[in-house]
C-alpha positions in Angstrom: -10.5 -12.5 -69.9 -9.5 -9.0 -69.1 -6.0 -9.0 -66.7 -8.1 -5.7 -64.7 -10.8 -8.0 -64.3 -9.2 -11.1 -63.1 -8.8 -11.6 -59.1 -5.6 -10.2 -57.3 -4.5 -14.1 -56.5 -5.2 -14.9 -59.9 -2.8 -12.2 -61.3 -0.3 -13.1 -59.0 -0.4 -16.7 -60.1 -1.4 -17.3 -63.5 -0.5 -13.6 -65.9 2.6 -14.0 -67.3 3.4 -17.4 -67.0 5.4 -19.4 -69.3 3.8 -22.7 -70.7 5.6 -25.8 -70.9 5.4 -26.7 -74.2 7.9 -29.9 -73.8 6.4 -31.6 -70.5 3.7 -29.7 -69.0 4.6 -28.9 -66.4 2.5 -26.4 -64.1 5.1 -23.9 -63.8 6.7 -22.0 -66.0 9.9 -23.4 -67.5 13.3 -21.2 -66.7 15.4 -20.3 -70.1 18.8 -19.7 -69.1 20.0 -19.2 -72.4 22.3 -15.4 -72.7 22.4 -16.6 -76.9 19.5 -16.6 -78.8 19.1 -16.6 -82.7 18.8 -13.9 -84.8 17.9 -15.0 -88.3 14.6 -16.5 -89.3 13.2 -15.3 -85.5 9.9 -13.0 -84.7 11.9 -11.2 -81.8 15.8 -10.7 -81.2 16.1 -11.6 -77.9 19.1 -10.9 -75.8 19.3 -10.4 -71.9 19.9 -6.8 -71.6 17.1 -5.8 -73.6 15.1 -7.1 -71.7 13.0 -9.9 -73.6 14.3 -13.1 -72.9 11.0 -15.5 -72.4 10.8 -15.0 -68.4 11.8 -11.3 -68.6 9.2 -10.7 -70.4 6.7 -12.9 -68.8 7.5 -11.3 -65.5 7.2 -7.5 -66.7 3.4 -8.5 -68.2 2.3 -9.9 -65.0 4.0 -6.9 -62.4 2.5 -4.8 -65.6 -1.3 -6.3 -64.6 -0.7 -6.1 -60.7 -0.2 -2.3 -61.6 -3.0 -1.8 -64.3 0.0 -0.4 -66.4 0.0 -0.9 -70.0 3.7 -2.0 -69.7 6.6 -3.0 -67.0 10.5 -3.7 -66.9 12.2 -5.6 -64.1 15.7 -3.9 -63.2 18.4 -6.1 -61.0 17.9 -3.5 -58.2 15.1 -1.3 -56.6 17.9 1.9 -57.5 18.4 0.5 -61.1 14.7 1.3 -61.5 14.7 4.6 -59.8 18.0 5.8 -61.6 16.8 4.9 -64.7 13.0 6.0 -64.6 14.4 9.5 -63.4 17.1 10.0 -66.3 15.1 9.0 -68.9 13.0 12.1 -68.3 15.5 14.4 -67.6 18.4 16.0 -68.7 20.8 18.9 -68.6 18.9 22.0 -67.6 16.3 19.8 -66.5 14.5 20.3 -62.8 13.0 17.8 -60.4 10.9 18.0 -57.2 11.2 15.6 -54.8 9.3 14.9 -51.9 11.3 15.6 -48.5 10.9 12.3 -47.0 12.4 9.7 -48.8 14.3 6.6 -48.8 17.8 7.3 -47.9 19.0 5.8 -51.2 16.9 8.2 -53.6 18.4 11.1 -51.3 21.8 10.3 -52.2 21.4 9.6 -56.2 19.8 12.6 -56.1 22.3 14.5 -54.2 25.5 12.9 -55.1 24.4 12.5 -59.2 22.4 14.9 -60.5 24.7 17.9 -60.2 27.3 16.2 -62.7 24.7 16.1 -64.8 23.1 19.3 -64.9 20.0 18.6 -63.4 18.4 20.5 -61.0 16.2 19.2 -58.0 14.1 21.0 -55.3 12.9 18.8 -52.1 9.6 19.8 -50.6 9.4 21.2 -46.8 5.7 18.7 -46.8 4.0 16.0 -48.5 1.1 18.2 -49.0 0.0 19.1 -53.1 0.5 22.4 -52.5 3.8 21.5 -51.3 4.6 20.2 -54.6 3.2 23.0 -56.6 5.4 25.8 -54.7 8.3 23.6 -55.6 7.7 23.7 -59.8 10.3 25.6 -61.8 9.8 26.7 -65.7 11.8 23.8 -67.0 10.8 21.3 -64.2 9.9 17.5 -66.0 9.3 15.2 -62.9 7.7 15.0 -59.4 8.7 12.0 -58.0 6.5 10.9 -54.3 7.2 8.0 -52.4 4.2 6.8 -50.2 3.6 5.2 -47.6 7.2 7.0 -46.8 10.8 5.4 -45.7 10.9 5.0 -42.6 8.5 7.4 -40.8 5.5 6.1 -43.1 4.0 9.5 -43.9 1.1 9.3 -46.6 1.1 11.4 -49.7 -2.2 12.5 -51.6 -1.4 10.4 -54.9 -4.5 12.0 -56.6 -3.4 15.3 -55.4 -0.2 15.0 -56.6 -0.9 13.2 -59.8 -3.5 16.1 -60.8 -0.8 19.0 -60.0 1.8 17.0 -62.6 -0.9 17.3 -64.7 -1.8 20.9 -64.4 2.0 21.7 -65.4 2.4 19.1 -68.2 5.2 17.3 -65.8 5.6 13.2 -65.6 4.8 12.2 -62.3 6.5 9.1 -60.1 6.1 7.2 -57.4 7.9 4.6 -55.1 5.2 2.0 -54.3 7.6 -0.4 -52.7 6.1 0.0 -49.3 2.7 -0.2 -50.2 3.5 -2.9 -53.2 0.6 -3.5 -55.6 -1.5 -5.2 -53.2 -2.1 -2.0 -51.0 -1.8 0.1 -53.5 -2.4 0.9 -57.5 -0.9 4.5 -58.5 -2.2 4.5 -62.0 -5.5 4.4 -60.9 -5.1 7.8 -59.3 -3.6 9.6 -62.1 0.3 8.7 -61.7 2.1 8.1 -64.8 5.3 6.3 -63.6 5.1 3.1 -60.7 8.5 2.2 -59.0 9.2 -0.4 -56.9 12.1 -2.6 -54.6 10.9 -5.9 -56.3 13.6 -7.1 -53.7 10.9 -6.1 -50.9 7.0 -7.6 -51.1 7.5 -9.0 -54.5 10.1 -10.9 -53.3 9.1 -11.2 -49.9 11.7 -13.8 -49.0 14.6 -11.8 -48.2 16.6 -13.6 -51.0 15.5 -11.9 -54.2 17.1 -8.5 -55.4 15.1 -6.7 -58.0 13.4 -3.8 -59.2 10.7 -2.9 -61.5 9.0 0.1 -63.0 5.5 -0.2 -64.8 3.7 3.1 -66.8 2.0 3.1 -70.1 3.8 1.8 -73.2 5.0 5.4 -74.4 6.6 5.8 -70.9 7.8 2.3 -71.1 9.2 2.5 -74.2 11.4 5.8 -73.5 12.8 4.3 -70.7 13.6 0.8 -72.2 15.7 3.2 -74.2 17.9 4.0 -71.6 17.8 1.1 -69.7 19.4 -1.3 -72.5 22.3 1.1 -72.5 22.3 1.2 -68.3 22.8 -2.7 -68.2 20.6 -2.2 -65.5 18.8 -6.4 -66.6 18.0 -8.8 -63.9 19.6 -12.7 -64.6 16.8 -15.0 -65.6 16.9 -17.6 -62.5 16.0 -14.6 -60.4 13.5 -13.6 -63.3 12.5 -17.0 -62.2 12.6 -16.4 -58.6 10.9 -13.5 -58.7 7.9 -14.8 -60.7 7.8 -17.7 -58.2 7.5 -15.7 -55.5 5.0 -13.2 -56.8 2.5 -16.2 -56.7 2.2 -16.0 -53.2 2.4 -12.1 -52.7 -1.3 -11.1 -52.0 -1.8 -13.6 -49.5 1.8 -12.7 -47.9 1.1 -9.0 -47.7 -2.7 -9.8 -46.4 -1.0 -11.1 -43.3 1.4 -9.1 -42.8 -0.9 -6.0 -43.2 -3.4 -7.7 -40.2 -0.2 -8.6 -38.0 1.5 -5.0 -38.1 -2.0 -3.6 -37.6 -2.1 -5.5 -34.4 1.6 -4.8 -33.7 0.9 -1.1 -33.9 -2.0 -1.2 -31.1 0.0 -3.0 -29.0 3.1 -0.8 -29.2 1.1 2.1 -29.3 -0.4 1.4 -25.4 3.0 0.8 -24.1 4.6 2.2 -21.2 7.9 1.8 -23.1 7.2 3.0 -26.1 7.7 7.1 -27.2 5.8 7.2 -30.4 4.2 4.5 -33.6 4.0 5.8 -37.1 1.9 3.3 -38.9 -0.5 4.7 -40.8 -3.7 1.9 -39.8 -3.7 3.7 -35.9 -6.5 6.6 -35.9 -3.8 8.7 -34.3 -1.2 8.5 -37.8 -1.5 12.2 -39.3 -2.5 11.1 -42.7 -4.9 7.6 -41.7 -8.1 9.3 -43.5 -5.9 9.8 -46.2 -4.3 6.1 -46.3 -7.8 5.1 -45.6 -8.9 6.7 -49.3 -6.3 5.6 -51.5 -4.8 2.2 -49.6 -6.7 -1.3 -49.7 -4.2 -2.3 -47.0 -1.8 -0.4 -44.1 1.1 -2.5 -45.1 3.7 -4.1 -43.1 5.5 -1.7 -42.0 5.4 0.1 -39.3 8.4 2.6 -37.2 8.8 3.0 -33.1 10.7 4.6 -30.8 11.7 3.8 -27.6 11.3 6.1 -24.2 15.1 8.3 -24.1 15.9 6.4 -21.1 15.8 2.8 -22.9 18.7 1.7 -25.0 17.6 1.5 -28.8 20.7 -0.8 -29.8 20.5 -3.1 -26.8 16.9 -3.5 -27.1 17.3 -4.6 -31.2 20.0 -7.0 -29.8 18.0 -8.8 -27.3 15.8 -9.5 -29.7 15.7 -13.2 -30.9 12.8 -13.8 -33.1 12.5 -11.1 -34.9 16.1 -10.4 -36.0 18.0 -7.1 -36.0 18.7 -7.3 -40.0 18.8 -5.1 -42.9 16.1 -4.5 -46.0 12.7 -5.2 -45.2 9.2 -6.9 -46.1 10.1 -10.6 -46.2 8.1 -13.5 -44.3 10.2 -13.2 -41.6 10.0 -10.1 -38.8 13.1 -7.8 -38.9 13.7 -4.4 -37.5 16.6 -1.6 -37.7 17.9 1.5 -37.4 17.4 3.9 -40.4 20.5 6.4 -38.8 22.5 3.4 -39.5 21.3 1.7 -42.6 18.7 3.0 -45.0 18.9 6.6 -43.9 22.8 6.5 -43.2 24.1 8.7 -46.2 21.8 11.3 -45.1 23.5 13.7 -43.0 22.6 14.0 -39.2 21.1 17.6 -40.0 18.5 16.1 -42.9 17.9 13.2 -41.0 16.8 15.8 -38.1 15.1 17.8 -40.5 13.0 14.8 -41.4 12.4 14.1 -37.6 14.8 10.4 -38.3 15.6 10.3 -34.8 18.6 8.1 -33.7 16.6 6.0 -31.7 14.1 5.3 -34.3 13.5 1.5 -34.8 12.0 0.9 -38.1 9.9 -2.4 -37.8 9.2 -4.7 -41.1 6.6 -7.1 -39.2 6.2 -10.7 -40.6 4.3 -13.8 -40.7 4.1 -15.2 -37.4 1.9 -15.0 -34.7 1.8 -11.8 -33.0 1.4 -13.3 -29.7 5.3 -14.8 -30.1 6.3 -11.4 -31.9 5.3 -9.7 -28.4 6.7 -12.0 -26.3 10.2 -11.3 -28.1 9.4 -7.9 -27.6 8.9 -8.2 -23.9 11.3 -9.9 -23.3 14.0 -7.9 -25.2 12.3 -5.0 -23.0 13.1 -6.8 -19.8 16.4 -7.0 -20.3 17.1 -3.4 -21.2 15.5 -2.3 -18.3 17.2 -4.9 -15.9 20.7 -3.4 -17.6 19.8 0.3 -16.0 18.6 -1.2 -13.1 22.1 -2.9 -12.9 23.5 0.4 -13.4 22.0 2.4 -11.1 
C-alpha cells in the first residue's frame, strides 16, 4: 500500500518500523552498534552517515508524514537548518529570509553567513510579493517559517513556493510549529521541509532532534554535507524519537482543540492586551491558515495589559510551568525577549513587534478548565501585588 495513501495514525505508527526478526516483538528493535562490517555487506553503515537500521527507519517514516521522497534526522532542530541552508549556498551566494523568524535562524544567519560570503536579505512582510522585491541575480534560497516564532504570523506557502519557482531558486520552510500533522509543504510546491524534531515529534520535552525531508536529489546534496557536519542523532534517541512519533497525530489533535479554546478564552479577557493564534477570526492571516493548515496548532502568544506584571504572572503559575522549548504534552509558557528571541537585538525584536511582555504560550494536554484556573489564579495574585502597592 501506498505510504500517501495510508491514514495519518497509520504513518505515524507502522512506516518505518524495524521488524524483530529474533523475537517478534511489536516494536522495533534499537541497534546500538557505532561498528558495522564492511566486507561481504549490501550497505556500509556507519552512524554519521546516517544509515544505521533506526536512522534510516526513522528518516522513511518523517519522509511519508511529509510526502517527501526522502528525510534525514539531525541531533538538533539548528543542525537541520544550518545544514539545509549551506548545502545550497555558497560564496557569492544570496538568501532571503522572511523577517519573522525564530530567534535561532536570525542569529546563524547574522552571526555565520558573513564569514562565509553569503549574502542574505530579510523581508519587511510575509507577503509573496514581499519575497519577490527581496531576489538578487545570484540569489539560491528563500527560506519561510510558518506558522511564525513567536507572534504566529501565517505565510502563503503556495505563494511563496510558486515565486522560488518563477526565479529557478530552492525554496524552504520551518514546519516545526505546524509539524506534519497541521501542515504538508510539499504539497504546496515547497522543495525543502525543516523541522525541531525536538518539538511535536518529540512532544515529550525529552527528545532533541531535527529533521529535514525534500525529494531525493535535494536529499542527496545535502546528505553530502551533512556526513561532513557530524550533525547525526545517537540511535537510542533514533529510538526515542520513533517511539514517540507513534503517538504524534493524536497528541497534536488535542493540543490543536485545547489552544483553540485557550485562545477564545484569553481573547475575552479583561486582562489580556492582545492573542496571536491564528484559529481566532480576528488573527490577520486566519483565511489564509484556514487554506493551507488541517490544524491551528498549539501554539498560541499573549500579552498582558501594561499595568500587569508579565514575569510575576509566569511565576505564579503552577500548572503550566514557566519553562523553555515548547510543544510537549505538558503546558509551558515564556518570554521570547529572554529565551528564543534573546540574541535578537531589542531594536529587531521591536521591529518585529516582540514586545517584552509577550508571553509565548505552548498549550498542552490537559483539561482546559484546570489550565484556566492556573491562569486565574496566577492573575489574582498579580493584581493583589499592585493592590498591595498602591
Amino acid at each position: 500500500m501506498d505510504n500517501k495513501r495510508k491514514g495519518l495514525n497509520t504513518i505515524c505508527t507502522h512506516v518505518g518500523e524495524l521488524e524483530d526478526t529474533v523475537h517478534k516483538g511489536a516494536v522495533s528493535p534499537l541497534y546500538m552498534s557505532t561498528s558495522y562490517a564492511f566486507d561481504d555487506v549490501d550497505v556500509k553503515r556507519y552512524p554519521r552517515y546516517f544509515n544505521t537500521p533506526n536512522q534510516e527507519g526513522l528518516c522513511k517514516k518523517i519522509a511519508a508524514l511529509e510526502h517527501a521522497e526522502a528525510a534525514l534526522i539531525f541531533g538538533s532542530g539548528m543542525a537541520a537548518v544550518s545544514t539545509a541552508l549551506m548545502a545550497f549556498l555558497r560564496a557569492g551566494d544570496h538568501v532571503v529570509l522572511q523577517q519573522t523568524l525564530y530567534g535561532g535562524t536570525y542569529n546563524l544567519v547574522t552571526e555565520e553567513f558573513d564569514k562565509y560570503g553569503i549574502a542574505y536579505s530579510f523581508t519587511h512582510g510575509w507577503e509573496p510579493k514581499d519575497f519577490e522585491e527581496k531576489i538578487h541575480k545570484n540569489t539560491k534560497v528563500i527560506y519561510i517559517e510558518t506558522p511564525s516564532n513567536p507572534l504566529l504570523t501565517i505565510t502563503d506557502i503556495e505563494g511563496v513556493a510558486a515565486v522560488a519557482k518563477r526565479h529557478g531558486i530552492v525554496s524552504m520552510i520551518d514546519n516545526t510549529f505546524a509539524s506534519p500533522v497541521n501542515q504538508n509543504p510539499i504539497d504546496f510546491g515547497i522543495d525543502v521541509v525543516i523541522h525541531s524534531a525536538t518539538k511535536y515529534m518529540g512532544g515529550h520535552s525529552d527528545i532533541c532532534a531535527g529533521a529535514v525531508a525534500s525529494t531525493q536529489e535535494h536529499m542527496n546534496r545535502i546528505f553530502h554535507l551533512a556526513k561532513n557536519f557530524g550533525g547525526s542523532l545517537s540511535d537510542y534517541t533514533v529510538w526515542l524519537l520513533e517511539r514517540s512519533i507513534k503517538t504524534m497525530a493524536l497528541r497534536v489533535r488535542a493540543q490543536n482543540e485545547n489552544a483553540l479554546l485557550m485562545a477564545k478564552y484569553l481573547e475575552t479577557h479583561n486582562d489580556i492586551d492582545a492573542v496571536y493564534y491564528p484559529g481566532l477570526a480576528s488573527h490577520r492571516d486566519h483565511e489564509l491558515a484556514k487554506r493551507q493548515m488541517k490544524g491551528f496548532g498549539g501554539m498560541l502568544s499573549f500579552e498582558l495589559k501594561p499595568y500587569l506584571d508579565a514575569s510575576l504572572f509566569q511565576k505564579s503559575l503552577e500548572l503550566i510551568k514557566s519553562s523553555m522549548s515548547l510543544a510537549g504534552v505538558e503546558s509551558t509558557v515564556l518570554s521570547p525577549t529572554k529565551t528564543s528571541h534573546a540574541l535578537m537585538s531589542p531594536e529587531v525584536r521591536e521591529e518585529q513587534g516582540i514586545k517584552d511582555g509577550l508571553i509565548r504560550f505552548s498549550v498542552g494536554i490537559e483539561e482546559v478548565e484546570d489550565l484556566i484556573v492556573d491562569i486565574e489564579s496566577a492573575l489574582k495574585i498579580v493584581k493583589n501585588r499592585i493592590s498591595a502597592n498602591i
